[in-house]
C-alpha positions in Angstrom: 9.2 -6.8 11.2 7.0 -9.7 10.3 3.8 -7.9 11.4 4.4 -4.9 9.0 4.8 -7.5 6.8 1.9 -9.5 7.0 -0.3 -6.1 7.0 1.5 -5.4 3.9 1.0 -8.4 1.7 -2.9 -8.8 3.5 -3.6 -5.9 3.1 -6.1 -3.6 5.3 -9.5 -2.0 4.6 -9.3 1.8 3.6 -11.1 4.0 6.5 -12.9 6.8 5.1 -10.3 9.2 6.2 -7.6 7.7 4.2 -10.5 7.2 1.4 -11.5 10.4 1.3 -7.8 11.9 1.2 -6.9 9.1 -1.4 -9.6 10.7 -3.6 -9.1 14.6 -3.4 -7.4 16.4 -5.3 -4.4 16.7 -4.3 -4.6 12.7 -3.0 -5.5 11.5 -6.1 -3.0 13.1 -8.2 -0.2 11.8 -6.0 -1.2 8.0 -5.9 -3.4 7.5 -8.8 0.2 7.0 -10.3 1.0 4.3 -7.9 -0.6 1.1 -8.7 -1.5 -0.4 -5.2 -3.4 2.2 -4.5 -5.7 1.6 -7.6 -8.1 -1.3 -8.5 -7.2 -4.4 -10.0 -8.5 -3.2 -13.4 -6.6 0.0 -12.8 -9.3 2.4 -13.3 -9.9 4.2 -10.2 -8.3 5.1 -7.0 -9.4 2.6 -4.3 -12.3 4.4 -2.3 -13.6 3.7 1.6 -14.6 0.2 2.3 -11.7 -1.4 -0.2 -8.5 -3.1 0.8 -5.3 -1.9 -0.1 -2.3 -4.5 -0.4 1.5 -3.6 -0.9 3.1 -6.7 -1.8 6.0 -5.4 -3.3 6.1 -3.2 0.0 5.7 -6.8 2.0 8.6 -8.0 -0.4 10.8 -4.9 0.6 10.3 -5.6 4.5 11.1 -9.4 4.0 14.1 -8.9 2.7 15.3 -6.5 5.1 14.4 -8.7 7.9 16.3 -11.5 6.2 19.4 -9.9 5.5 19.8 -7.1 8.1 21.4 -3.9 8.4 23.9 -5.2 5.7 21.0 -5.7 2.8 19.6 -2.0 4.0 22.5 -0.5 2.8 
């Protein structure tokens, strides 16, 4: 688990697929509510070229890893 981890809290750099679908319509709506997928000043969607870091997401996967099948459920 620790490499979903580390690519969670580091982050990786937005291809311009996921860009582009991040920024349609339909994309945008969906995780413009969602605050890692915005910029640090929280006024746009991140766009191609921009890293995108989950932290709490890297939080979530550390804990599982530390306490098992017993802390998923």
């Amino acid at each position: 688990m620790q490499p979903a981890e580390e690519l969670a809290r580091d982050g990786f750099v937005i291809t311009k697929f996921l860009g582009e679908r991040m920024n349609d319509g339909i994309g945008s709506s969906i995780v413009s509510e969602h605050r890692q997928f915005r910029t640090k000043d929280g006024s746009r969607v991140l766009r191609e070229g921009e890293t995108l870091k989950q932290a709490e997401l890297a939080e979530t996967i550390q804990t599982l890893a530390a306490g098992g099948r017993d802390e998923f459920y």
